[in-house]
N, C-alpha and C positions, 0 to 999 in steps of 0.2 A: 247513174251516167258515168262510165270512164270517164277521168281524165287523157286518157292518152300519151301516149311519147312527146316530151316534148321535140319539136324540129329544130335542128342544131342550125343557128346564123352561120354565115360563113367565119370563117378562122375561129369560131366557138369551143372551147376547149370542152374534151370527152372523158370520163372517165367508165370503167367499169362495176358496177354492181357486184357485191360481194355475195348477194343472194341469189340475184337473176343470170349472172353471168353479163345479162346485158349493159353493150354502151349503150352512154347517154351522155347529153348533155350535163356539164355541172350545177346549170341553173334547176335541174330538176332531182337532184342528187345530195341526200346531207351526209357531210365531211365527221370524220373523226378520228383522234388519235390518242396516241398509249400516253400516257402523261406519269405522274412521281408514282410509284409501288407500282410499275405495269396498272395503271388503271384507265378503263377507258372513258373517253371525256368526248361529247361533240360538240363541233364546232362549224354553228349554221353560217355562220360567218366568214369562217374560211381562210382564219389568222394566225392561228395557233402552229406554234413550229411544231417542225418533225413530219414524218411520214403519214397522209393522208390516206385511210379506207374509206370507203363510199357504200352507201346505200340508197337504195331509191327511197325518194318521201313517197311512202305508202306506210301507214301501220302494221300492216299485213307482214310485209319485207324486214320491217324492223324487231317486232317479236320473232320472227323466223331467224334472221342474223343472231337473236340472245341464244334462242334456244338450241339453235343448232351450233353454239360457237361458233361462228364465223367469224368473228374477229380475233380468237387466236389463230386461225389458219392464215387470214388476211395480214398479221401479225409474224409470223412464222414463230411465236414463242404463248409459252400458254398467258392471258391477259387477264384481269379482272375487270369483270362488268356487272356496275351498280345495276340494282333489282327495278330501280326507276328512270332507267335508260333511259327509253323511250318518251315518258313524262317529261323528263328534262328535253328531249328537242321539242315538243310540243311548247313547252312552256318559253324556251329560248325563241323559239318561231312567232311566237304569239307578242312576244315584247316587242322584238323587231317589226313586228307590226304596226303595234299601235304606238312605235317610236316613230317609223315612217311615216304615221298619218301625223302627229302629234309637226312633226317639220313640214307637211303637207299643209296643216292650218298654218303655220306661224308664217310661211310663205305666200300664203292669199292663193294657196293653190286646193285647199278642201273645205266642205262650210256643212254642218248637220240643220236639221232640220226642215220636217216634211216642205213647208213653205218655200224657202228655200232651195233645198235639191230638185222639188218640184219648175221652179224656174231655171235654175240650169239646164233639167233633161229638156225642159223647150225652149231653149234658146242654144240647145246644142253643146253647150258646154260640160258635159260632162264626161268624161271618160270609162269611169267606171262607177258604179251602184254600189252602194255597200248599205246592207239592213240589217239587223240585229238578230244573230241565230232565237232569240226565246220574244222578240215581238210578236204583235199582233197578227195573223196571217191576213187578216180582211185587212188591216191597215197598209200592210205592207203591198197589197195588192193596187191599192190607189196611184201606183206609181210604176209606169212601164217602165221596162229597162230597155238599157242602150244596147244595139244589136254590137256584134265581135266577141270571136272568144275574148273570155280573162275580162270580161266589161258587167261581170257582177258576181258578187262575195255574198255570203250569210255566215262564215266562219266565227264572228266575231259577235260575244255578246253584247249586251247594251249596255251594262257594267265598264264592258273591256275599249269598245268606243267612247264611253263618257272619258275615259282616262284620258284620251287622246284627245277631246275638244274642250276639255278644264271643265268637266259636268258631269252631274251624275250619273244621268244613263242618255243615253242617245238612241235613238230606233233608225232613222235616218239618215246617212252622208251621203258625199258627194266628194272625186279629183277628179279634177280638171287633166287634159292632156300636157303631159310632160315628161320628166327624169323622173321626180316624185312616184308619179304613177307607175310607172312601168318597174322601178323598182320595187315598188307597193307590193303588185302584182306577181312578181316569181315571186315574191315573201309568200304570200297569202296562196298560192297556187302549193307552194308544200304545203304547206300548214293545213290546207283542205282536204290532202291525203295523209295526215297523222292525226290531225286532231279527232279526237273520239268522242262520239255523238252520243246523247241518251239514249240508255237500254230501252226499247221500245218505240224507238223512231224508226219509222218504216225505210227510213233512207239511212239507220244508220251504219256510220264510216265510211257515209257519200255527203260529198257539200254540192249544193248544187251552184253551178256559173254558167255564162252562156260568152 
């Protein structure tokens, strides 16, 4: 399932794609720039001084940006780019994550567990679904998801969830509607077009959301 463009809010600031040519919004778009020896660094975050390049979170865009150099053209000078580029916004995406969820709990705004997220989704409280990419498929089925795009994740292992609710593995969560969430949500909506799926997954370098 594409993800698709995302649709720019009003006054939503745009950048251009170093690979596709294409604008886009910046919420759908990871930042990077030249940092000490010309080398380049990204920054999903979006703090880091100096002159920002963009590429769209797709995997796809981001191995074509190495290989083609496209950041010494975006650059206008030749640039160094680490062999783990790409691993590194994955991995920067994925923290941001499960740091947003991790203030999500501490806020009474995210709760795991089937029992639990199971009374939210029927008392309407939940915003968005999140399951564990490597649980159980029959388990994970016991639980309808909340209709709207961006209102359900499998990105996220059970491992990388547990981190987030002080436990070891999580199959389960739950946020609630708010700032939390919606931030949650661009995090996890890139990370769904970088993050790299096991060889042999019929969907893999697709997450599935709805």
């Amino acid at each position: 399932m594409s993800r698709g463009k995302p649709k720019p809010a009003p006054d939503e600031p745009e950048r251009k794609c170093l690979v596709t040519g294409e604008v886009s919004p910046k919420r759908g778009l990871i930042r990077f720039v030249v940092g000490p020896e010309d080398m380049v660094f990204p920054d999903v975050a979006s703090k880091l001084p100096g002159r920002g390049m963009y590429v769209s979170a797709e995997r796809d865009a981001l191995e074509m940006a190495v290989a083609k150099r496209a950041f010494s053209r975006g650059a206008k000078r030749q640039v160094s780019v680490p062999d783990d580029l790409v691993d590194q916004v994955e991995a920067q995406l994925t923290k941001r994550a499960t740091d947003r969820l991790a203030m999500a709990r501490k806020a009474g705004a995210a709760i795991s567990g089937f029992e639990k997220v199971k009374d939210w989704l029927e008392k309407d409280r939940c915003r968005i679904l999140l399951q564990a990419s490597d649980g159980s498929e029959r388990g994970k089925s016991k639980l309808y998801r909340p209709g709207g795009r961006g209102s359900f994740f499998d990105i996220l292992t059970a491992d990388e969830l547990g981190l987030s609710f002080g436990r070891e593995r999580v199959i389960h969560a739950a946020l609630a509607a708010g700032r939390l969430a919606e931030d949650f949500r661009d995090d996890a909506v890139r990370l769904s077009g970088v993050r790299k799926r096991e060889v042999g997954d019929e969907d893999a370098g697709k997450v599935k959301k709805t």
